[in-house]
C-alpha positions as CSV (number, residue, x, y, z in Angstrom):
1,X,24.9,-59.9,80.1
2,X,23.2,-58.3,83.0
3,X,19.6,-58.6,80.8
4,X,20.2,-61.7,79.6
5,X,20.6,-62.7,83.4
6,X,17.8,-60.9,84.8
7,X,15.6,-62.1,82.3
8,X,16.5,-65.7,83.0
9,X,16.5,-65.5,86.6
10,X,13.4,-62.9,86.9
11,X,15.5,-60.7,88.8
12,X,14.8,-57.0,89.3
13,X,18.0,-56.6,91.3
14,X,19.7,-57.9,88.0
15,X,17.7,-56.0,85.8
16,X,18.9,-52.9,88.4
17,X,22.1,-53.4,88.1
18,X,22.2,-53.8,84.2
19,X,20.2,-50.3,83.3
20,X,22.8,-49.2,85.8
21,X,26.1,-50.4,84.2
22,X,24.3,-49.6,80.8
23,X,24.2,-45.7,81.6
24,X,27.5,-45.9,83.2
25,X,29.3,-47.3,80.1
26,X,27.5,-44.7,77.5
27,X,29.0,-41.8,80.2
28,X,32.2,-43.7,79.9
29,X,31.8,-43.7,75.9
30,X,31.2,-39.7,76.5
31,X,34.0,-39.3,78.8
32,X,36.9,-40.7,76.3
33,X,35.4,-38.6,73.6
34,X,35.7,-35.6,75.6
35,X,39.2,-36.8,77.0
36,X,40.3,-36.8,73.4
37,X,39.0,-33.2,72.4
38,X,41.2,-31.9,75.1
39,X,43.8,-33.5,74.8
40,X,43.6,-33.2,70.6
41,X,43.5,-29.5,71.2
42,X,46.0,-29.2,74.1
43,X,48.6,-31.3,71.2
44,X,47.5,-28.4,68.5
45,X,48.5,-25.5,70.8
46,X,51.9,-27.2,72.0
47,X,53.0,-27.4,68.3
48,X,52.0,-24.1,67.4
49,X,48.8,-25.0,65.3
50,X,45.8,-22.7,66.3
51,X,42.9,-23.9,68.2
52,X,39.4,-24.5,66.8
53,X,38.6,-20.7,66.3
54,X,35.1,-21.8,67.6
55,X,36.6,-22.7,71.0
56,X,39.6,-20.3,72.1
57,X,38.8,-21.8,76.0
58,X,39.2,-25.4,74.6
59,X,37.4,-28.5,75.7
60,X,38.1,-28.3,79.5
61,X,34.8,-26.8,80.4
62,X,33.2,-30.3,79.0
63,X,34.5,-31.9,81.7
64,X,32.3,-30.8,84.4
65,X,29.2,-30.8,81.9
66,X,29.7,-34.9,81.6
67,X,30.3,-35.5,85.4
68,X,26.4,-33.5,85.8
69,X,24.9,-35.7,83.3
70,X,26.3,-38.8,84.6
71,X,25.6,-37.7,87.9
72,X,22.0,-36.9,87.1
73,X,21.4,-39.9,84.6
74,X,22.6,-42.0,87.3
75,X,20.3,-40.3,90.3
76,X,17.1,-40.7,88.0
77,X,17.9,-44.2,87.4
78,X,18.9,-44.9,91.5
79,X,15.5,-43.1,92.4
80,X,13.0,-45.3,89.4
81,X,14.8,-48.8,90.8
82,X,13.6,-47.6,94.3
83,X,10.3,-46.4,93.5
84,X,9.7,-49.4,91.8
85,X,11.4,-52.0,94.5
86,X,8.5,-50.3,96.6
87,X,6.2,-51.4,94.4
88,X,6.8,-54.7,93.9
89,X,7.4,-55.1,97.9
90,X,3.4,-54.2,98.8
91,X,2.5,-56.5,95.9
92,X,4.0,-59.5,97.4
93,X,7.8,-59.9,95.8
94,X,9.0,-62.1,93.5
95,X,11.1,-65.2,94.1
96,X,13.8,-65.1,91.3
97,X,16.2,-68.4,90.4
98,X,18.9,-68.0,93.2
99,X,21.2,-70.7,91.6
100,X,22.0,-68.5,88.5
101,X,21.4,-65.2,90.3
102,X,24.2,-66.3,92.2
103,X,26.3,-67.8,89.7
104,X,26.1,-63.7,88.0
105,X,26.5,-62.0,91.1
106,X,29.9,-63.8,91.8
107,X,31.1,-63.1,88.7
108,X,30.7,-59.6,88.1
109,X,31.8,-58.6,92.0
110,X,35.4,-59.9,90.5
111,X,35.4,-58.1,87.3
112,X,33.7,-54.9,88.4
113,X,36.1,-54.7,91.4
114,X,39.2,-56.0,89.8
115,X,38.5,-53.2,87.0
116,X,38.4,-50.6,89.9
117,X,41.0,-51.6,91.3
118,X,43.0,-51.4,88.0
119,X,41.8,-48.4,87.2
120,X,42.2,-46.8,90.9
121,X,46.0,-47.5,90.1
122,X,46.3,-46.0,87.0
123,X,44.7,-42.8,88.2
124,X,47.6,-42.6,90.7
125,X,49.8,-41.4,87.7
126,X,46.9,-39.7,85.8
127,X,45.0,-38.2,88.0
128,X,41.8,-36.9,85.7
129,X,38.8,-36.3,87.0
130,X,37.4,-38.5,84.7
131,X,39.5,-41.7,85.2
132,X,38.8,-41.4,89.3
133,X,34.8,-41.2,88.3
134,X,34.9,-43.8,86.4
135,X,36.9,-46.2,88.8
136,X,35.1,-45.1,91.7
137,X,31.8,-45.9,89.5
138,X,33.4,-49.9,88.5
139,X,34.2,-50.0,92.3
140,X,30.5,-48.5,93.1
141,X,29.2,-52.0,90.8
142,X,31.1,-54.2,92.2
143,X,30.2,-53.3,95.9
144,X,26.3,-53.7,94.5
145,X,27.1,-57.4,92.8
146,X,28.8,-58.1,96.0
147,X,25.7,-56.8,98.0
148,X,23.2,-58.7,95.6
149,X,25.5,-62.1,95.9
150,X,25.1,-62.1,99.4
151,X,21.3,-61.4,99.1
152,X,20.7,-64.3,96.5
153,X,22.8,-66.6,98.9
154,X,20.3,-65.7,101.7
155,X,17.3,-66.3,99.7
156,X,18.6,-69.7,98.3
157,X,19.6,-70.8,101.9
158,X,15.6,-69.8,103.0
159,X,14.2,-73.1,100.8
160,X,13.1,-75.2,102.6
161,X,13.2,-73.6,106.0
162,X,10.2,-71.9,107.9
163,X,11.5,-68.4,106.6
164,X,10.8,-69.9,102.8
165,X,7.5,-67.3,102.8
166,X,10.0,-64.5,102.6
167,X,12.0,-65.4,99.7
168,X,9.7,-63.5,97.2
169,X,10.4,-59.9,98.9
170,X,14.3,-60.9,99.1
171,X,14.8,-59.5,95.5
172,X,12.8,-56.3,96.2
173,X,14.4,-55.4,99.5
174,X,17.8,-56.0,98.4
175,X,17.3,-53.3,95.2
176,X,15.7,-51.1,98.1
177,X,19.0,-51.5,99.9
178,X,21.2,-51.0,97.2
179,X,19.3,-47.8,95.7
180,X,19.6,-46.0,99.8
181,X,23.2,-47.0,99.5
182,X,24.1,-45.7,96.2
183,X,22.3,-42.6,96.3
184,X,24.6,-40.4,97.8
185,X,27.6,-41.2,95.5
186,X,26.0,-39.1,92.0
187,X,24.4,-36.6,94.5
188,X,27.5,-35.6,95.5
189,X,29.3,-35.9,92.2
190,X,26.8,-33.5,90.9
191,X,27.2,-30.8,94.2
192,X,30.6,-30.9,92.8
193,X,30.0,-31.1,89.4
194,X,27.8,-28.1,89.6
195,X,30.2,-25.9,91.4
196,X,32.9,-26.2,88.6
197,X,30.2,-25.6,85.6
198,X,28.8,-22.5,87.5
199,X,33.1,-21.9,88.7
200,X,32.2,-21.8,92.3
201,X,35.7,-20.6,93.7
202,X,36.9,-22.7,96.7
203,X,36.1,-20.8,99.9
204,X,39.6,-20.7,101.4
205,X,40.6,-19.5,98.0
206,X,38.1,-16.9,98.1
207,X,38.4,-15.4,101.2
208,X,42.8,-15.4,100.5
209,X,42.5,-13.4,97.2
210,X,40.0,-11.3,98.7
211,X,42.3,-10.7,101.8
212,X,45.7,-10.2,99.3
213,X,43.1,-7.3,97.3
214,X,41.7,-5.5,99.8
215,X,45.7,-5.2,101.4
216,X,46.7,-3.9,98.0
217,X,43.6,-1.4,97.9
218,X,44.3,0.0,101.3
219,X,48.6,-0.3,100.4
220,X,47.4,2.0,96.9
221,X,44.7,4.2,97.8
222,X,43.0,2.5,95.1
223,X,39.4,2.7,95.3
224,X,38.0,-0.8,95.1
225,X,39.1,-4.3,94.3
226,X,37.0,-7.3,92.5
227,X,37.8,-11.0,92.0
C-alpha cells in the first residue's frame, strides 16, 4: 500500500516509509519463525523427547542474532532515505499530491499505532524480547505517519500563499526529519543486541560474582577464581 501511494502521490516520504515497514515485516516474518524453534524445542524437552542433537543449547541464541539484523537492516535503510532526502533538497524538491498524501498518512498513524498499542498490551503478559521490538517498531511507524501527516497538511495549506515556493522541499525535509529522529532507536537495539550475541555480562552482575569469588578464594586458600 505504502508504493502504491508513493507512486501516486510522488512522495519520497511515502516511498520512505514503505521500504521501511517492508524490512520490518520480513524481520517480523523472521522473528515468529525463530519464536517457534524455541518454543518447538523448549515443548520437546518438557515431554522428555531429546533436542535436535545438532543444537544441545537450543534456539535462544537466535534471538539476539535477529534483533542485530533488524537493527542493522533498519540503520542502512534510515541512513540511504537521508542521504538521499539530501539529495533531492539541493536539487530543488519535489511537490508531491498533498490531498492523497494526506488521505495515507491518516490512515496508517491509526493502524500503526493502534497495532502498538495492542501489542504493547500483550507484551505485558508475554514479555519476549521479540514481541516488545516489534511493538515498539509498529509504534516507531505510526509516530513517522503521524509526523508525515502533519508535514503533508503544511504543504497543502502553503498553495496559494506567498510560502507556495517552498512546497517542493516539504517532502524532502520532512524524510530528513524523520530519518534524524528514528536513527537512534535500531542503533541502540543493536548496542544491545550486540552485547547478548557476544554475552556481555551486565556490570553490576559482574562486579557481584566477582566480589562473592574472590570472598570464597580468600575464605579457601584457593588459589584463583574465574567467571
Amino acid at each position: 500500500m505504502s508504493f502504491g501511494f508513493g507512486l501516486l502521490t510522488g512522495s519520497s516520504a511515502i516511498l520512505f516509509d514503505g521500504f521501511y515497514a517492508l524490512i520490518d515485516a520480513g524481520m517480523s516474518g523472521l522473528s515468529l519463525l525463530v519464536s517457534w524453534l524455541i518454543t518447538e524445542d523448549a515443548l520437546r524437552r518438557e515431554t522428555g523427547q531429546p533436542g535436535k542433537f545438532r543444537y544441545q543449547y537450543g534456539f535462544w541464541h537466535f534471538e539476539p542474532l535477529v534483533l542485530s539484523l533488524n537493527a542493522i537492516m533498519l540503520t542502512v535503510v534510515v541512513l540511504y532515505a537521508l542521504a538521499g532526502a539530501f539529495v533531492l533538497l539541493f536539487d530543488g524538491g519535489s511537490v508531491p499530491d498533498f490531498g492523497w498524501a494526506i488521505v495515507y498518512a491518516g490512515g496508517m498513524t491509526v493502524i500503526c499505532l493502534g497495532m502498538g498499542i495492542m501489542q504493547g498490551r500483550a507484551n505485558r503478559t508475554v514479555d519476549p524480547a521479540l514481541v516488545a521490538l516489534d511493538a515498539k517498531s509498529w509504534k516507531m511507524s505510526g509516530a513517522i505517519s503521524f509526523a508525515l501527516f502533519i508535514a503533508f497538511i503544511i504543504g497543502w495549506l502553503l498553495t496559494g500563499t506567498r510560502y507556495e515556493h517552498l512546497q517542493p522541499f516539504v517532502d524532502p525535509a520532512i524524510v530528513s526529519l524523520v530519518c534524524l529522529a528514528v536513527l537512534p532507536a535500531p542503533l541502540s537495539d543493536l548496542r544491545n543486541a550486540i552485547r547478548e550475541v557476544f554475552r556481555i555480562a551486565p556490570e553490576d552482575l559482574d562486579a557481584h560474582v566477582t566480589a562473592v569469588a574472590a570472598k570464597v578464594v580468600k575464605t579457601h586458600g584457593l588459589e584463583d577464581a574465574y567467571t
